[in-house]
PQR file with spaces between the fields and no chain letter, atoms N, CA, C, O and H, PARSE charges and radii, in Angstrom:
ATOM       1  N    UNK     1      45.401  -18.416  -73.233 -0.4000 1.5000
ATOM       2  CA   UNK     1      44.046  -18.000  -73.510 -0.0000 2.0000
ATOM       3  C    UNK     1      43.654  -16.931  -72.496  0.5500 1.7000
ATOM       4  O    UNK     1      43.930  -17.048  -71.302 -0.5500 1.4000
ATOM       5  N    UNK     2      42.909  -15.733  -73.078 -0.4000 1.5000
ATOM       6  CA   UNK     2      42.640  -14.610  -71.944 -0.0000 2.0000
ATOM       7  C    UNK     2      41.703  -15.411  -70.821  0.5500 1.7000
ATOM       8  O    UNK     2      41.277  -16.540  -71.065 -0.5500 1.4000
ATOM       9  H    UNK     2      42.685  -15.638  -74.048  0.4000 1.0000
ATOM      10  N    UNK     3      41.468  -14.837  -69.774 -0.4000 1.5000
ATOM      11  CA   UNK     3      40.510  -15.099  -69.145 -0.0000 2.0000
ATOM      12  C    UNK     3      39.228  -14.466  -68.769  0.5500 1.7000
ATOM      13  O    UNK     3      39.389  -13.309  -68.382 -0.5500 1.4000
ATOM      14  H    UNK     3      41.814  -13.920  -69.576  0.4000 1.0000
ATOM      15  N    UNK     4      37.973  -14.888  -68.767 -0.4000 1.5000
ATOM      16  CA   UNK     4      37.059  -14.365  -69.364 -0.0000 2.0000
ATOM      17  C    UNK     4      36.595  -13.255  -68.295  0.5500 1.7000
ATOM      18  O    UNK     4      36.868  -13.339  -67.097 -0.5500 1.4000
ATOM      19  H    UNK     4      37.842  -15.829  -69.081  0.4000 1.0000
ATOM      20  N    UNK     5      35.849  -12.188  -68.882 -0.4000 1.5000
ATOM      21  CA   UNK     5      35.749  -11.078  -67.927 -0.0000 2.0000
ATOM      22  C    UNK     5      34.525  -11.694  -67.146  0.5500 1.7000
ATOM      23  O    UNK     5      33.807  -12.627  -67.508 -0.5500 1.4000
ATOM      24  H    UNK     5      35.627  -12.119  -69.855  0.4000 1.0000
ATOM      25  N    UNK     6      34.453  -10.888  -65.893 -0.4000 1.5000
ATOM      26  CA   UNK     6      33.487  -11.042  -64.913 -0.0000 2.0000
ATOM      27  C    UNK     6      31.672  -10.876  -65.595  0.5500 1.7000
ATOM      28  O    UNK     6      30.700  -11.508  -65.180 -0.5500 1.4000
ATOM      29  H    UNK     6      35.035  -10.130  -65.600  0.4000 1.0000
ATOM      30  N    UNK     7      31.683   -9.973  -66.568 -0.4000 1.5000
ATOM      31  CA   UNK     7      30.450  -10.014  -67.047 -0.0000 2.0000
ATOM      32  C    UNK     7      30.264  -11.558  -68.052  0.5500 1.7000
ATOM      33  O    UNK     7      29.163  -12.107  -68.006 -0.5500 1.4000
ATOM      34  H    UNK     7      32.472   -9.460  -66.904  0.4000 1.0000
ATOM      35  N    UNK     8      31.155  -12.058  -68.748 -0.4000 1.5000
ATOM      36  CA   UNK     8      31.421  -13.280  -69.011 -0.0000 2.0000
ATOM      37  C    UNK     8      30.709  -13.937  -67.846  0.5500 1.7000
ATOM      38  O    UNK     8      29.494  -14.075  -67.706 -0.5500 1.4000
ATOM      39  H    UNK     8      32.049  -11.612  -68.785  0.4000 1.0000
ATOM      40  N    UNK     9      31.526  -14.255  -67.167 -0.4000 1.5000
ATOM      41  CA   UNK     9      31.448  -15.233  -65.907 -0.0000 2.0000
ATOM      42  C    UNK     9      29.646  -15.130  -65.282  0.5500 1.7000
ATOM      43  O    UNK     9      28.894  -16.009  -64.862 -0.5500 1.4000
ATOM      44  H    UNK     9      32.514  -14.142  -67.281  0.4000 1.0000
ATOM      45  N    UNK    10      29.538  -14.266  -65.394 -0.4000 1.5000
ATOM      46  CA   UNK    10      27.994  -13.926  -64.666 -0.0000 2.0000
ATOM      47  C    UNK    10      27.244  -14.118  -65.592  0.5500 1.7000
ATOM      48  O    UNK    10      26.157  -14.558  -65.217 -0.5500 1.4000
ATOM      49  H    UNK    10      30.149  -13.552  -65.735  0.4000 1.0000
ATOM      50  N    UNK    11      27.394  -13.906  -67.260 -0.4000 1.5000
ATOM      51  CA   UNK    11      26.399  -14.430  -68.061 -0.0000 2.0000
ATOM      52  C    UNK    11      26.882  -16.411  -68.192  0.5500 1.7000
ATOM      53  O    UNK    11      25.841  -16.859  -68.673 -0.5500 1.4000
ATOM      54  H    UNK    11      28.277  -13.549  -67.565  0.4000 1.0000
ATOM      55  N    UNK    12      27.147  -16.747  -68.143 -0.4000 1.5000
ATOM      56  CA   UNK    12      27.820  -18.399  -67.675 -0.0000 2.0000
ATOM      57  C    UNK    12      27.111  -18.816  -66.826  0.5500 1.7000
ATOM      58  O    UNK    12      26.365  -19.785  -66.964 -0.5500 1.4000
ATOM      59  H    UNK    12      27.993  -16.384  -67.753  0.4000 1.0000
ATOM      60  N    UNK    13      27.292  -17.873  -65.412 -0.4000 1.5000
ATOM      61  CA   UNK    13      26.394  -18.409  -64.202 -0.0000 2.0000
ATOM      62  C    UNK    13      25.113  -18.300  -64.201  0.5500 1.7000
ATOM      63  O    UNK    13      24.328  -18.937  -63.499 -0.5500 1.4000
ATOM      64  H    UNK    13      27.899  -17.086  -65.300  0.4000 1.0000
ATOM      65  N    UNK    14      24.808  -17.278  -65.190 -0.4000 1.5000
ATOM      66  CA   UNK    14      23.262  -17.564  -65.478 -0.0000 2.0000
ATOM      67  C    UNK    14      22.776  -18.577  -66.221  0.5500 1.7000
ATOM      68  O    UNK    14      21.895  -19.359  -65.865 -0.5500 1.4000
ATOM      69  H    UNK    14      25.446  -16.760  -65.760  0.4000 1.0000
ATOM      70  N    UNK    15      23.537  -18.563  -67.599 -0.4000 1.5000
ATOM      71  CA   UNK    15      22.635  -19.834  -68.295 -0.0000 2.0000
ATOM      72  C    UNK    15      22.953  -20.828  -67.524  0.5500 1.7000
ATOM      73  O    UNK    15      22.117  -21.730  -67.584 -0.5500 1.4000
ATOM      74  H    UNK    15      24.253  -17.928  -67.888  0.4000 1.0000
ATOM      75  N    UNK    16      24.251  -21.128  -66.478 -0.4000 1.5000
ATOM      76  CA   UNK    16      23.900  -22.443  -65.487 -0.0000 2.0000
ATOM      77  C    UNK    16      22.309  -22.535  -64.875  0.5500 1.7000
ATOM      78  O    UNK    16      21.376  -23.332  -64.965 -0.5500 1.4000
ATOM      79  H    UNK    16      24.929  -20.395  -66.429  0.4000 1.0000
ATOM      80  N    UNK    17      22.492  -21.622  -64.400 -0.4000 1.5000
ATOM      81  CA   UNK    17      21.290  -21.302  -63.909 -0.0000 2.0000
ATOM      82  C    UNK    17      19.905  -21.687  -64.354  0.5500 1.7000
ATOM      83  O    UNK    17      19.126  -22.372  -63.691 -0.5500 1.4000
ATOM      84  H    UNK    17      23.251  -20.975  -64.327  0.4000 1.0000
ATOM      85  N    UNK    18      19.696  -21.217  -65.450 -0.4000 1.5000
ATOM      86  CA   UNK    18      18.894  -21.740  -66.079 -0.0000 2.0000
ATOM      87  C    UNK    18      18.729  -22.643  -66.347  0.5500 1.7000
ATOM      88  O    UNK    18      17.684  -23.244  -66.095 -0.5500 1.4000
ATOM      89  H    UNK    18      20.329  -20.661  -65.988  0.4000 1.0000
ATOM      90  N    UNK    19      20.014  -23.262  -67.175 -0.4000 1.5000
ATOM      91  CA   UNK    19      19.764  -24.749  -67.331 -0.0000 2.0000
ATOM      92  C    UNK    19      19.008  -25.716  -65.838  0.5500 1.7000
ATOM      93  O    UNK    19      18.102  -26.539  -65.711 -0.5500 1.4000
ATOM      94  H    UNK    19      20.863  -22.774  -67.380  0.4000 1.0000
ATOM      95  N    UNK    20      20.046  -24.999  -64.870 -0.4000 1.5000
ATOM      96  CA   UNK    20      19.359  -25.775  -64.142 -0.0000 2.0000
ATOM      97  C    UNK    20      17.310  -25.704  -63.046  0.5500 1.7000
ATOM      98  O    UNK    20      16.549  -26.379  -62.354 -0.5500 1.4000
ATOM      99  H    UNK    20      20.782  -24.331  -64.973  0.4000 1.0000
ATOM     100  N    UNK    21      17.418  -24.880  -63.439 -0.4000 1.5000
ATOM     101  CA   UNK    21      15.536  -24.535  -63.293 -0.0000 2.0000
ATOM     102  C    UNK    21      15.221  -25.166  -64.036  0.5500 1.7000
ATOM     103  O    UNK    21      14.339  -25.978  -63.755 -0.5500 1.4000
ATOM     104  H    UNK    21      18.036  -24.331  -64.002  0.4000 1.0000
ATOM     105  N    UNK    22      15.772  -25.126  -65.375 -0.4000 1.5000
ATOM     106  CA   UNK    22      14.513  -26.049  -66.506 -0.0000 2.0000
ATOM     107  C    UNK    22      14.403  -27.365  -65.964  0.5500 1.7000
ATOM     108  O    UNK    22      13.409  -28.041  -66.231 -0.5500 1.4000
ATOM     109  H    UNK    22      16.488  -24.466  -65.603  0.4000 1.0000
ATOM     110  N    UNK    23      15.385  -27.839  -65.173 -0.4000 1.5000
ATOM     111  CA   UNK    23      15.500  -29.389  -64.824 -0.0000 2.0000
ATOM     112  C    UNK    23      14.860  -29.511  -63.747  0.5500 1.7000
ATOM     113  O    UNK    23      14.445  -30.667  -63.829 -0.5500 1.4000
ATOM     114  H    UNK    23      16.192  -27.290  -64.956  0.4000 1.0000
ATOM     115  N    UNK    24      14.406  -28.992  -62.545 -0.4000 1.5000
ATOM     116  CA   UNK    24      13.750  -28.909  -61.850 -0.0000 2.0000
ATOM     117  C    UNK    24      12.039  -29.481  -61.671  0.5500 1.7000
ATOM     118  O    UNK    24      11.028  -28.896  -62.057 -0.5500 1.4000
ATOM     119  H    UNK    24      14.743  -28.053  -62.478  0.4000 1.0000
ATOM     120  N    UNK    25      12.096  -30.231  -61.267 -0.4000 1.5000
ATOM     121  CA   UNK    25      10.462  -30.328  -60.980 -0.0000 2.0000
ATOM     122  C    UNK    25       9.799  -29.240  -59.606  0.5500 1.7000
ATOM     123  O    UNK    25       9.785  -29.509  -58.405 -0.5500 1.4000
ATOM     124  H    UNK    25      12.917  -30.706  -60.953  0.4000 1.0000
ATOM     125  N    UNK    26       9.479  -28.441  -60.043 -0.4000 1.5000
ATOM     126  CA   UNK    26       8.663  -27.455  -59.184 -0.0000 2.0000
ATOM     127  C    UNK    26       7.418  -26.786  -59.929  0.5500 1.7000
ATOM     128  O    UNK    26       7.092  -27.397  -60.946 -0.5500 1.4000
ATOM     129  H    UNK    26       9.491  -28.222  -61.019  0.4000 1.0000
ATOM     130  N    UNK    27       6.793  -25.857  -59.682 -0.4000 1.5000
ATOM     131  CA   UNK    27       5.735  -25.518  -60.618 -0.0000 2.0000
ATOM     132  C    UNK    27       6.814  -24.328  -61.047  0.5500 1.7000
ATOM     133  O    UNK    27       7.783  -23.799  -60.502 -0.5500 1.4000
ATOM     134  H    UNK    27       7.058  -25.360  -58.856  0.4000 1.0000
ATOM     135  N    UNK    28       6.161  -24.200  -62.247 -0.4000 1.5000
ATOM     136  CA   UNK    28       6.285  -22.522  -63.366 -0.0000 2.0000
ATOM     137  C    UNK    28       6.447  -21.652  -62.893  0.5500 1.7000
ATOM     138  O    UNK    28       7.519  -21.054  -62.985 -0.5500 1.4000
ATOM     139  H    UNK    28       5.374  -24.629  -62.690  0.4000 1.0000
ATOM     140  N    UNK    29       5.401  -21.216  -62.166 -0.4000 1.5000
ATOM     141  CA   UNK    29       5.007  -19.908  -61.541 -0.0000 2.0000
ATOM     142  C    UNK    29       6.041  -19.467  -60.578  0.5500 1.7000
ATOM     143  O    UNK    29       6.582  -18.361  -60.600 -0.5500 1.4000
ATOM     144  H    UNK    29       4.530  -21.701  -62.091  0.4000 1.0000
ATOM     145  N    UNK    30       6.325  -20.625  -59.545 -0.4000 1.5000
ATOM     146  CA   UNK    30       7.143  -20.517  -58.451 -0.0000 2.0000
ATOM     147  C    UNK    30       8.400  -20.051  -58.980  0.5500 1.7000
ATOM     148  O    UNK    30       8.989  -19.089  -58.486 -0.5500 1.4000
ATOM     149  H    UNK    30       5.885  -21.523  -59.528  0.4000 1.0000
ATOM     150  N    UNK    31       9.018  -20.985  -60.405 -0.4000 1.5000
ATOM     151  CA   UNK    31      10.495  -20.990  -61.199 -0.0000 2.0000
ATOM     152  C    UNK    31      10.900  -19.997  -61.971  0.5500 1.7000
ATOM     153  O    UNK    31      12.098  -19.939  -62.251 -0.5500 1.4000
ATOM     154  H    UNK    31       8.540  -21.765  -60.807  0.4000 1.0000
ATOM     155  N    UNK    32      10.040  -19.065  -62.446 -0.4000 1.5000
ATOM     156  CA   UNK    32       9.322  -17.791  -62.856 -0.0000 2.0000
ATOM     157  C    UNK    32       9.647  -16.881  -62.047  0.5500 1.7000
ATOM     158  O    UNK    32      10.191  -15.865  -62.480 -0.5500 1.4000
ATOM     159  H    UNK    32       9.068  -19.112  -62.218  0.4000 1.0000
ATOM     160  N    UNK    33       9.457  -16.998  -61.056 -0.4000 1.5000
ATOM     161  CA   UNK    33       9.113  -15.850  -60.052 -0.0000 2.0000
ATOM     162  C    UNK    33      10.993  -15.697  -59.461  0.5500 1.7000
ATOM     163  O    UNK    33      11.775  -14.748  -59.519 -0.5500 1.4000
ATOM     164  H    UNK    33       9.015  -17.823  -60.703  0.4000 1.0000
ATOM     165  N    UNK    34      11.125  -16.932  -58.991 -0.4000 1.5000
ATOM     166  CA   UNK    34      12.626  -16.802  -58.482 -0.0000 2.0000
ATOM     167  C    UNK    34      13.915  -16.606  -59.523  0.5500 1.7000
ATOM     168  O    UNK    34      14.982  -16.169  -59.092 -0.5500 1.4000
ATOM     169  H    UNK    34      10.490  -17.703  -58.943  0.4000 1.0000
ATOM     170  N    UNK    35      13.757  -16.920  -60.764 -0.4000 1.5000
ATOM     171  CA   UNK    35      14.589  -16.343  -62.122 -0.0000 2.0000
ATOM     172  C    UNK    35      14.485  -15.188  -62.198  0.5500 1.7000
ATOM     173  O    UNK    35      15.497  -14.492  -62.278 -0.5500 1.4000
ATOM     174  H    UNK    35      12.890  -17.275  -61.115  0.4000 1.0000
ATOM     175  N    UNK    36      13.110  -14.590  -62.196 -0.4000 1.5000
ATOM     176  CA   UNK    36      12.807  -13.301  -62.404 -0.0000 2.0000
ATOM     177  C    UNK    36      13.645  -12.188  -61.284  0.5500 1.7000
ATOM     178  O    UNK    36      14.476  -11.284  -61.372 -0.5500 1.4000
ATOM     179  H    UNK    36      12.288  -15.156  -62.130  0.4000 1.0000
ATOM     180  N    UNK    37      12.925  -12.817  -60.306 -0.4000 1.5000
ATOM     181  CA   UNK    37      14.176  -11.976  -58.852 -0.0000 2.0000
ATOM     182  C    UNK    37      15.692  -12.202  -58.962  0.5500 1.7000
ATOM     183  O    UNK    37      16.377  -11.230  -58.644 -0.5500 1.4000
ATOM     184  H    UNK    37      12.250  -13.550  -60.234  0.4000 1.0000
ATOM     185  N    UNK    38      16.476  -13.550  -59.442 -0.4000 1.5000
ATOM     186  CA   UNK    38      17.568  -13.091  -59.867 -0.0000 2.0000
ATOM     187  C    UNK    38      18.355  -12.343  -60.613  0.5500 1.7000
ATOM     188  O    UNK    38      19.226  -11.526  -60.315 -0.5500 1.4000
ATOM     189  H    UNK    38      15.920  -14.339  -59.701  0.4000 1.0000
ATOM     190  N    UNK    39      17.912  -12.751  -61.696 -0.4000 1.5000
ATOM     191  CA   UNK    39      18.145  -12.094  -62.702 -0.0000 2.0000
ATOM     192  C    UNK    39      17.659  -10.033  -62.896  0.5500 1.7000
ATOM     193  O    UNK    39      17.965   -9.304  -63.839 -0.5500 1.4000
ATOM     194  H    UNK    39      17.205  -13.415  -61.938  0.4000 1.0000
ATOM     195  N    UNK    40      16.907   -9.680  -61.706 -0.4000 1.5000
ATOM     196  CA   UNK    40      17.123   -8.744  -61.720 -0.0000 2.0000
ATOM     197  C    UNK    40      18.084   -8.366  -60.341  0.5500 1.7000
ATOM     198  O    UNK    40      18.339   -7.198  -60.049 -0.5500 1.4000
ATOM     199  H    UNK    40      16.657  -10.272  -60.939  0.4000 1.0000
ATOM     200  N    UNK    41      18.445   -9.231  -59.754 -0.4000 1.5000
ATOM     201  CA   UNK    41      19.862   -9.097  -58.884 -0.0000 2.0000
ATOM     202  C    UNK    41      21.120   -8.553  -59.484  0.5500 1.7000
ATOM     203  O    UNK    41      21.776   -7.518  -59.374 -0.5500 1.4000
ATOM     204  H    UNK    41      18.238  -10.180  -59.992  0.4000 1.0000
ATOM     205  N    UNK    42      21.205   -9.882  -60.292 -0.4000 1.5000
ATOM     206  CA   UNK    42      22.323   -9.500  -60.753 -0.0000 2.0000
ATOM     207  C    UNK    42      22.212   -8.491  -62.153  0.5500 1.7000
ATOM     208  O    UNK    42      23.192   -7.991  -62.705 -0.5500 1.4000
ATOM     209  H    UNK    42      20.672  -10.724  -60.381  0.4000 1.0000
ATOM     210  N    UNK    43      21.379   -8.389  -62.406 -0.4000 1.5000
ATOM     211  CA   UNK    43      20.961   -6.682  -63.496 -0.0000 2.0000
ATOM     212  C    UNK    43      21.711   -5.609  -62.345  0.5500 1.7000
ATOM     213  O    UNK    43      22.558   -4.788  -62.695 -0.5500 1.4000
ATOM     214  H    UNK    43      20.583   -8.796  -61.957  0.4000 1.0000
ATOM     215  N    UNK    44      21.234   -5.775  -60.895 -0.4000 1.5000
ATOM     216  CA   UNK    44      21.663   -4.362  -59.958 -0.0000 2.0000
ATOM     217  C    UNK    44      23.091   -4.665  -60.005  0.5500 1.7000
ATOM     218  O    UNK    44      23.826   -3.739  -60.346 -0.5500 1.4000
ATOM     219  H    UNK    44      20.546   -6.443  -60.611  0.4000 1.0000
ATOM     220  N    UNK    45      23.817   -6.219  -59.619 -0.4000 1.5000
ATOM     221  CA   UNK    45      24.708   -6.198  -59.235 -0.0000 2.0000
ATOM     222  C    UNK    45      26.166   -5.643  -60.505  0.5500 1.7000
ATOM     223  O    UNK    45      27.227   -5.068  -60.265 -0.5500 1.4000
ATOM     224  H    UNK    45      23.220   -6.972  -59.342  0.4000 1.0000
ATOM     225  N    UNK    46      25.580   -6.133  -61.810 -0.4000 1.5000
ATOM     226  CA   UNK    46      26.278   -5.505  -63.059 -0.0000 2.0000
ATOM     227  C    UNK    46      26.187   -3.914  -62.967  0.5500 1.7000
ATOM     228  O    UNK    46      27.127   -3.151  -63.189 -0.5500 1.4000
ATOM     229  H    UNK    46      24.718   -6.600  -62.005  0.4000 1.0000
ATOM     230  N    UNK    47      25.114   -3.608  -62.663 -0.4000 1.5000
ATOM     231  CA   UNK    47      25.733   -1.961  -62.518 -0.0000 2.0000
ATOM     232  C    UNK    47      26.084   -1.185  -61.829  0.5500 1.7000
ATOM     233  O    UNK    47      26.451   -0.070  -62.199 -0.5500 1.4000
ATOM     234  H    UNK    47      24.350   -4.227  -62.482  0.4000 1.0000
ATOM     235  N    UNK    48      26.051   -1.772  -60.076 -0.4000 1.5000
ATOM     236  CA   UNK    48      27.158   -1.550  -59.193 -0.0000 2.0000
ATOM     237  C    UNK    48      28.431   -1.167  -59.500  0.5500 1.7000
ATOM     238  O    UNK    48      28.997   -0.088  -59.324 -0.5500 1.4000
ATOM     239  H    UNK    48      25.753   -2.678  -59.775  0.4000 1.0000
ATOM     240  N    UNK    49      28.994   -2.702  -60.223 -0.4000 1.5000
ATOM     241  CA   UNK    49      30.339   -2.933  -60.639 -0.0000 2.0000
ATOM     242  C    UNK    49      30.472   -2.114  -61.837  0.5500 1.7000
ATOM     243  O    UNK    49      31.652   -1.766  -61.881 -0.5500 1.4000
ATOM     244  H    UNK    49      28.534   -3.578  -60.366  0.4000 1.0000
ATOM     245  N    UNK    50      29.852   -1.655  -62.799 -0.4000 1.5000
ATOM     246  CA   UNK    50      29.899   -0.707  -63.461 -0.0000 2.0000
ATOM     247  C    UNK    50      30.077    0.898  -63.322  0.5500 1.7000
ATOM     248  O    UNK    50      30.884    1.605  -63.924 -0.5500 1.4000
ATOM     249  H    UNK    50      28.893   -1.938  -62.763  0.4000 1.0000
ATOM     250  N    UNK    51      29.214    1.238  -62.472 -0.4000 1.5000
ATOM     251  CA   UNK    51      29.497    2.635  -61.486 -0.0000 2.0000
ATOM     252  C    UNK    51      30.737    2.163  -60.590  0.5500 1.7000
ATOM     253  O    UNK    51      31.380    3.161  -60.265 -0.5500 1.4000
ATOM     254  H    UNK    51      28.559    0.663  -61.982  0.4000 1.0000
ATOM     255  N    UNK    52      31.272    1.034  -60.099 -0.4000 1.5000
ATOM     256  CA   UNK    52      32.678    1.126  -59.499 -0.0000 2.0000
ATOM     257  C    UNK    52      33.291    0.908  -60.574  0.5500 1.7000
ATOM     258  O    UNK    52      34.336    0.685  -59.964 -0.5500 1.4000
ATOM     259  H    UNK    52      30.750    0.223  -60.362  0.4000 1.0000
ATOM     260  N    UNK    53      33.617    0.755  -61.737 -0.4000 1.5000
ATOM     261  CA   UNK    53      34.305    0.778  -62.585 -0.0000 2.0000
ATOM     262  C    UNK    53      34.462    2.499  -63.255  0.5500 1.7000
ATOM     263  O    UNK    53      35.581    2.916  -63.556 -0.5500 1.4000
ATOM     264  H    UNK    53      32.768    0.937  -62.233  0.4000 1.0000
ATOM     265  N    UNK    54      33.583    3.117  -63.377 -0.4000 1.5000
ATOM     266  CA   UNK    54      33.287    4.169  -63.895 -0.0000 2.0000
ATOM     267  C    UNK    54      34.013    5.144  -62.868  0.5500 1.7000
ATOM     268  O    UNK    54      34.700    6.076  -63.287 -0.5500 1.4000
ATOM     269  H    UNK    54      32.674    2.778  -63.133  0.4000 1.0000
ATOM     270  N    UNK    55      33.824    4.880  -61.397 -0.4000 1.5000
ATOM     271  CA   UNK    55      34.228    5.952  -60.330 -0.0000 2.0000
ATOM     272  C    UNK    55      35.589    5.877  -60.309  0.5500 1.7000
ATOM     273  O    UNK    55      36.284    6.892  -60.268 -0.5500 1.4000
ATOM     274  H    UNK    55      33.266    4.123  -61.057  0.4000 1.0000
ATOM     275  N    UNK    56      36.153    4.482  -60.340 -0.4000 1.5000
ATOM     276  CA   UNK    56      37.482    4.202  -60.286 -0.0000 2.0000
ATOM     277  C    UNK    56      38.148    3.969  -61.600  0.5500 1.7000
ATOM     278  O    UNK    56      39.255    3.526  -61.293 -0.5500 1.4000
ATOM     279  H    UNK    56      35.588    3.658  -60.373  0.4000 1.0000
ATOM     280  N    UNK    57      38.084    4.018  -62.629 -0.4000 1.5000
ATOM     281  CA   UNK    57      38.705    4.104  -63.936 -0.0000 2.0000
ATOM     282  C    UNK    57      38.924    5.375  -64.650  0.5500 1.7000
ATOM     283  O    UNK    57      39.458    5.377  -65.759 -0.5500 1.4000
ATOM     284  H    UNK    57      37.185    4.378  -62.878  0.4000 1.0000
């Protein structure tokens, strides 16, 4: 079986992710706020690796 690409893997680690906030008892706002900042992390960190893919391919 291939093994799954890294953008794979990072969309995986997100819906972990998620799943696991929803389970969380904290407020909304707070769970909101820190999804929101990840998820635009790793938005930067996908196109890092994309421009190093692009520079080096």
């Amino acid at each position: 079986m291939a093994e799954a690409s890294p953008t794979d893997r990072i969309d995986a680690a997100l819906a972990r992710i998620e799943r696991a906030v929803q389970s969380r008892d904290r407020s909304a706002a707070d769970l909101r706020q820190r999804h929101d900042a990840l998820r635009e992390r790793v938005g930067e960190a996908i196109a890092a690796l994309d421009a190093l893919g692009a520079k080096n391919g």
